[in-house]
C-alpha positions, -999 to 999 in steps of 0.1 A, spaced: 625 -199 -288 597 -200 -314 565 -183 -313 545 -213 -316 567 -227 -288 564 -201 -265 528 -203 -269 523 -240 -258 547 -231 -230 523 -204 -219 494 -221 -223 509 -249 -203 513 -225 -179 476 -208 -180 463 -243 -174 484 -248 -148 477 -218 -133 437 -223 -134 442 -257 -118 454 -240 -87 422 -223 -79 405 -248 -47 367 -250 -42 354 -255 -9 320 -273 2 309 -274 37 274 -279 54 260 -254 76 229 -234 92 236 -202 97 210 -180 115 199 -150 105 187 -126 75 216 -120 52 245 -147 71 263 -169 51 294 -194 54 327 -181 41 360 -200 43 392 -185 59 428 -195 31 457 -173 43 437 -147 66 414 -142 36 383 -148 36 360 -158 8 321 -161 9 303 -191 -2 268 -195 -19 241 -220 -21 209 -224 -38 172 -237 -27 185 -274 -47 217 -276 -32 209 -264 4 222 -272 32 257 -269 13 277 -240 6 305 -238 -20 330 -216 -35 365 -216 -52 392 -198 -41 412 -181 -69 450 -192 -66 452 -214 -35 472 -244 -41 471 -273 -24 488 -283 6 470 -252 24 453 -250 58 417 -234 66 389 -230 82 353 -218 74 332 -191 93 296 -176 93 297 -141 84 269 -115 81 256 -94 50 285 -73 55 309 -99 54 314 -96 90 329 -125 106 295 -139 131 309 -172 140 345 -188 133 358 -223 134 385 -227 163 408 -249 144 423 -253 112 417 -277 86 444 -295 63 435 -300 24 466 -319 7 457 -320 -30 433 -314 -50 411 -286 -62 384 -291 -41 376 -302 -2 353 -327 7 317 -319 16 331 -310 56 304 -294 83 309 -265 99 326 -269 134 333 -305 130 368 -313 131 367 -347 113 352 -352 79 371 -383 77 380 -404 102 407 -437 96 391 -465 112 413 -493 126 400 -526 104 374 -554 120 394 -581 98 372 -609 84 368 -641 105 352 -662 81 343 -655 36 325 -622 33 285 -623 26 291 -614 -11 268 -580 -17 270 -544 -26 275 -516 1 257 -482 -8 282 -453 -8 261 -436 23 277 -464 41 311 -459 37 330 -462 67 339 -434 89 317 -405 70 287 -392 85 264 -378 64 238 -354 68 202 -352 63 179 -317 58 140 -322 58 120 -296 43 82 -302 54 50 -285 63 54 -274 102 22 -285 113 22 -321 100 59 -320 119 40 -313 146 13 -340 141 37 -372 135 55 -361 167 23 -354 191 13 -395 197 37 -407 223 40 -445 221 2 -450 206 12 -426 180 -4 -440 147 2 -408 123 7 -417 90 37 -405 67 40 -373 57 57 -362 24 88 -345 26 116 -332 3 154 -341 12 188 -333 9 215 -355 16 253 -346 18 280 -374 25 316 -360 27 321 -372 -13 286 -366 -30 253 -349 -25 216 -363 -33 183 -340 -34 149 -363 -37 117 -347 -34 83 -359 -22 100 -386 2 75 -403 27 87 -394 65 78 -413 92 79 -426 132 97 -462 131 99 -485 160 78 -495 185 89 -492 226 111 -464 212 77 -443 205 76 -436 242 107 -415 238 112 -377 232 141 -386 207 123 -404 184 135 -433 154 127 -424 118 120 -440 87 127 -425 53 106 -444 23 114 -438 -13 84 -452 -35 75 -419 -53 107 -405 -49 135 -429 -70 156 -445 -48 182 -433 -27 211 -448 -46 197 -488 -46 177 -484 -13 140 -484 -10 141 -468 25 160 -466 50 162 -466 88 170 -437 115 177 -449 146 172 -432 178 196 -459 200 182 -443 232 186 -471 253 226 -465 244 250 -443 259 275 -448 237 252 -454 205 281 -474 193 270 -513 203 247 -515 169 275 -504 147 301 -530 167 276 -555 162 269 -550 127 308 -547 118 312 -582 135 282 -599 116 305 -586 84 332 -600 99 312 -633 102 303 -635 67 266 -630 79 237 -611 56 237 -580 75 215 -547 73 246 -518 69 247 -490 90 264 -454 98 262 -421 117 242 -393 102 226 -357 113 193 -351 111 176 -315 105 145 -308 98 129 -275 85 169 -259 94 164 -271 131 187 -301 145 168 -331 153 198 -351 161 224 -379 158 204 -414 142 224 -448 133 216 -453 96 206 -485 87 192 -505 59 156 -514 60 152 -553 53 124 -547 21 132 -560 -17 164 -535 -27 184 -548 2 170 -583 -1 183 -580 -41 214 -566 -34 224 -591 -2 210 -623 -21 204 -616 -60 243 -596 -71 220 -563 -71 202 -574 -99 168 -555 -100 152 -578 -124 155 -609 -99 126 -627 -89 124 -631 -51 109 -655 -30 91 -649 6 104 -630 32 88 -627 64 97 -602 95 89 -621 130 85 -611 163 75 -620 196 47 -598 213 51 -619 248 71 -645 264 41 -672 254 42 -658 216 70 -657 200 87 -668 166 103 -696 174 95 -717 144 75 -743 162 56 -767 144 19 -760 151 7 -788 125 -6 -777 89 -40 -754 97 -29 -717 87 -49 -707 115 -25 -720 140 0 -691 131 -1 -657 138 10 -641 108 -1 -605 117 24 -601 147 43 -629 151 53 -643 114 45 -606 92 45 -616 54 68 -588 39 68 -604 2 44 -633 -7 54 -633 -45 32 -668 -47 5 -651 -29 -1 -650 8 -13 -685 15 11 -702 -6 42 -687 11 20 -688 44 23 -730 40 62 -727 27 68 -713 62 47 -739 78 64 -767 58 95 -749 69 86 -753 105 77 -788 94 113 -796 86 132 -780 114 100 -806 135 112 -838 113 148 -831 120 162 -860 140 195 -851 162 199 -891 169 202 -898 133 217 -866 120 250 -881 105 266 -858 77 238 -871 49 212 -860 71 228 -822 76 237 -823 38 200 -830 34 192 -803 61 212 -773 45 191 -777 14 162 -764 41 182 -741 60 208 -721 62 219 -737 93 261 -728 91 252 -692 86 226 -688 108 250 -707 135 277 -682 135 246 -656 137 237 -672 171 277 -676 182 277 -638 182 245 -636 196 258 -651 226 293 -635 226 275 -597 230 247 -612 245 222 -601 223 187 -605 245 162 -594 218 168 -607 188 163 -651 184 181 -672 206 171 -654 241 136 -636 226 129 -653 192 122 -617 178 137 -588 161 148 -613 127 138 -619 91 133 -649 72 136 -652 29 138 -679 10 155 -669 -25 140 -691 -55 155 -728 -52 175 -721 -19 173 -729 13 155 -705 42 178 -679 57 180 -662 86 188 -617 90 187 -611 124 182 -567 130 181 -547 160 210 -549 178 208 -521 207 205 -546 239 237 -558 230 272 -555 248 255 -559 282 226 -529 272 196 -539 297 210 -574 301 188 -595 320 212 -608 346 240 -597 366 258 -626 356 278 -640 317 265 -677 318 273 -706 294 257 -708 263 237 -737 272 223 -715 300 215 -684 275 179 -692 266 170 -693 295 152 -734 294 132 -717 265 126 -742 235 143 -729 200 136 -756 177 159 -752 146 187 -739 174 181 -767 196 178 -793 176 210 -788 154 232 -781 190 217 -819 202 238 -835 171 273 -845 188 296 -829 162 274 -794 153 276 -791 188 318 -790 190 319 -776 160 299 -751 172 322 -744 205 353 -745 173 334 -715 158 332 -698 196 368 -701 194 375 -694 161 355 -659 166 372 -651 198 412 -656 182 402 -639 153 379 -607 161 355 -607 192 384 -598 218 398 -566 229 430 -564 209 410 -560 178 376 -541 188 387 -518 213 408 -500 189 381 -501 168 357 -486 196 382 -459 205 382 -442 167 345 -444 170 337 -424 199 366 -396 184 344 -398 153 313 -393 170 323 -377 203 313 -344 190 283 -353 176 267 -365 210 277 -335 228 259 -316 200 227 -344 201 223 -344 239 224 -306 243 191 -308 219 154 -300 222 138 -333 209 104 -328 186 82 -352 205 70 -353 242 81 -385 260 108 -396 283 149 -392 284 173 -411 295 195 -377 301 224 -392 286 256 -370 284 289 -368 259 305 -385 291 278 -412 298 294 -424 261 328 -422 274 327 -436 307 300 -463 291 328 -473 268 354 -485 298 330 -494 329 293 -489 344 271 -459 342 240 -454 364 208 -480 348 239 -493 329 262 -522 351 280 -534 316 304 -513 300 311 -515 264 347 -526 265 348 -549 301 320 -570 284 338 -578 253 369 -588 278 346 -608 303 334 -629 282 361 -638 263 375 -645 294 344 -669 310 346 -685 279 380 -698 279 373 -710 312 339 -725 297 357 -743 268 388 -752 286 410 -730 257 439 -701 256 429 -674 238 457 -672 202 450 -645 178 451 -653 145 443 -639 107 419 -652 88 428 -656 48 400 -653 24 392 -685 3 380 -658 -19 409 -643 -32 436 -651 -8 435 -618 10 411 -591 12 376 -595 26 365 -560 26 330 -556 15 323 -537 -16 310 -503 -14 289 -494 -42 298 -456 -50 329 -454 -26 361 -440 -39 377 -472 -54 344 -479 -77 339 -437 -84 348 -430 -121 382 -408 -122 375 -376 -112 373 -347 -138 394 -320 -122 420 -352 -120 423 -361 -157 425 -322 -162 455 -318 -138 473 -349 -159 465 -333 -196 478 -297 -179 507 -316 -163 514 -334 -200 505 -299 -216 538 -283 -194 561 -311 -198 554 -313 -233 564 -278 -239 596 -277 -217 610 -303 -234 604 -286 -268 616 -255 -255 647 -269 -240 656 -290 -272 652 -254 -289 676 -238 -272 
């Protein structure tokens, strides 16, 4: 063999070689002066490092592993003695390094069974903190004291934001922002110790395209699983939808808890859901609306053209008013107008052509099919509250219903599943009313029941889907409800097991279970619409197949990974060589 052959074949080798070396990356807190995390790879161990920019996640390579290989991580002290130890063993395939696992958490990936699309996907974007089936954590470094003071209010608590700086690790990337605004979000949920949180990112950048986002408590939830279900059926519906998923919270190196994730509806989402992401768009109005009592609420009644006759500082709050307030104060009351003028008698399909060009009215009709199917008390039909309104340029009005914890029998407001003519309760809901009086939106509005029903809102398909969530998350509560919460207020003193018996049946304050509601009323409502249930796929009209929503920085958008195109060149390097040598010889 030559010399110049021998050397590419060692040097195909020596690349090789380095490319067997794994780096590890977990998140952890370990207590103490001098403790550390250190990862466990064939009964050795090796310690890992981090700095103050990279903190809460430690990382180190391990010289020579090769993947497949099993570990685990463990604290040790200044000595390298081993403090704390994982109980289980982990499984890396390939690669040369892990994801970005947590320390004593099993599952850094779970496989989630798929909601499948009922109708076209709402085309928009997905940030990557979203992915499914990846919880992510959050660290909050802050001043103690002005902790303390956002916390001390109970449900009058006014305190304004505080400035914080944060660190964000998903299992496939890490993000570090400084001076982030950190605040109390919600309103009836102030009068609990676990309270919601919301994250604003003005003078920070953004946190990948958001603005800010949400952190919610779900204390009226055992399971804090009937938001997510509810938001993966709007998807399924092809309606705008805030995103959501699981993430820790820390703050200062303490645990805080488990939050649902979730957009907040301001001008990033509302480009990414209506303008393709692009920043530059102009927008038109949006408006957040409410109901403060059962005599004020948004229900889009006409109240005649005097701006005075609307409450638009609780009931109709302007969020943008690109035109300036009063102008897009009288395109909601012209708005109003319309849904008023609408005439069921004479609606034939001109008239609903000419409607649509107002209103969103097929999307915002599936949003109230599903509504009723979880029974979804706070939001429009039932409470006319909890929902947005926006108007892109030239467009009709649409409809982005949010807040979906009284759902799936949470706090429902009778013992018994009615019809749906019976949800409202005899409460008037113009634009809802008016469109279910024409003869064939009403049946085609009992087709979509059906059509949801065969397609996704049954138990074949979600209670696979609810069974991978509470393994995902199952650890996580235990960990949440063993907690000390940062604010004074009350509990509901849920458990790990109120979540899993909540899932299949009734827990004290709780008559619904997750699960038996989704199969009652399936049931009621065949018996309602005279109908057998037939499951059945949906096919995209699209692109003939897949429906999934994009996710912006997920795997199948991330550019090919470094340490990848270096194990193909080594790989080519080898072969390359071999076969010289070999035609040598």
């Amino acid at each position: 063999m030559s010399s110049a052959l021998s050397k590419l074949l060692l040097l195909g080798l020596a690349v090789t070689s380095t490319l067997a070396d794994v780096t590890f990356n977990v998140v952890g807190f370990p207590e103490g002066d001098g403790t550390s995390l250190a990862v466990s790879v064939n009964n050795q161990l090796t310690k890992l490092s981090t700095t103050p920019e990279t903190y809460p996640l430690w990382s180190g390579t391990v010289a020579g592993a090769k993947a497949p290989l099993k570990y685990h991580y463990a604290i040790v002290d200044g000595s390298s003695a081993v403090v704390d130890a994982e109980k289980f063993e982990r499984d890396h395939a390939e690669g040369d390094k892990s994801k970005n696992d947590f320390f004593s958490r099993p599952l850094t990936v779970t496989k989630l069974p798929e909601v499948p699309p009922s109708y076209d996907p709402w085309p928009f974007t997905r940030p990557a903190m979203f992915d499914e089936g990846k919880i992510g954590t959050f660290h909050l470094t802050a001043d103690p004291e002005q902790v303390k003071g956002i916390h001390g209010g109970g449900i009058d608590n006014d305190a304004p934001d505080i400035k914080v700086d944060m660190t964000y690790v998903h299992p496939d990337f890490s993000i570090a922002l400084k001076n982030v605004s950190w605040g109390i979000s919600g309103q009836s949920t102030r009068a609990f110790a676990k309270q919601s949180y919301k994250l604003k990112f003005k003078d920070s950048g953004k946190f990948l395209t958001t603005g800010s986002i949400k952190l919610r408590a779900e204390e009226s939830d055992p399971t804090m699983m009937r938001e997510k279900v509810y938001l993966d059926l709007l998807n399924s519906l092809g309606v705008p939808a805030i995103q959501a998923n699981w993430a820790r919270l820390f703050v200062n190196k303490q645990p805080v808890g488990l939050f649902l994730m979730t957009d907040d509806i301001k001008t990033p989402y509302i480009k990414r859901a209506y303008h393709a992401g692009n920043d530059k768009a102009k927008t038109g109005p949006e408006f957040k609306c409410n109901a403060l009592e059962v005599t004020n609420e948004a229900s889009l009644a006409y109240k005649g053209e005097d701006i005075a006759s609307y409450d638009f500082k609780g009931i109709y709050e302007i969020e943008e008013a690109p035109d300036g307030e009063d102008v897009n104060k009288k395109d909601l009351i012209a708005f109003t107008k319309a849904i008023n003028d609408f005439n069921p008698e004479k609606a034939d399909s001109a008239a609903l052509t000419k409607f649509a060009e107002v209103w969103d009215h097929q999307t915002f009709l599936r949003a109230m099919a599903l509504e009723f199917l979880a029974g979804s008390w706070d939001t429009f039909w039932v409470a006319a509250s909890n929902y947005y309104l926006y108007k892109p340029p030239g467009k009709p009005w649409n409809y982005i219903p949010t807040d979906f914890d009284y759902t799936f029998g949470n706090d429902y407001p009778t013992s018994q599943l009615g019809t749906y003519q019976e949800f409202s309760g005899g409460k008037s809901r113009p634009p809802l009313d008016k469109l279910l009086a024409v003869p064939s939106v009403r049946k085609d509005f009992e087709e979509m029941l059906k059509t949801i029903t065969n397609r996704v809102f049954n138990s074949e398909i979600l209670d696979a889907r609810i069974d991978a969530y509470l393994a995902m998350i199952k650890d996580e509560l235990s960990w949440d409800r063993q907690l000390t919460r940062l604010a004074p207020g009350k509990s509901r003193n849920w458990t790990v097991d109120s979540a899993v018996q909540n899932v299949a049946g009734a827990v004290p304050t709780m008559p619904f279970g997750l699960k038996p509601w989704i199969a009652e009323r399936v049931k009621l409502l065949q018996t309602q619409l005279n109908y057998q249930q037939k499951l059945e796929k949906y096919t995209s009209k699209v692109n003939g197949n897949s429906t999934t929503v994009g996710a912006e920085g997920s795997d199948n958008n991330k550019k090919p990974d470094a340490s990848s195109s270096a194990a193909k060149v080594a790989s080519s390097v080898l072969l390359l060589a071999l076969s010289l040598a070999a035609a040598s010889l």
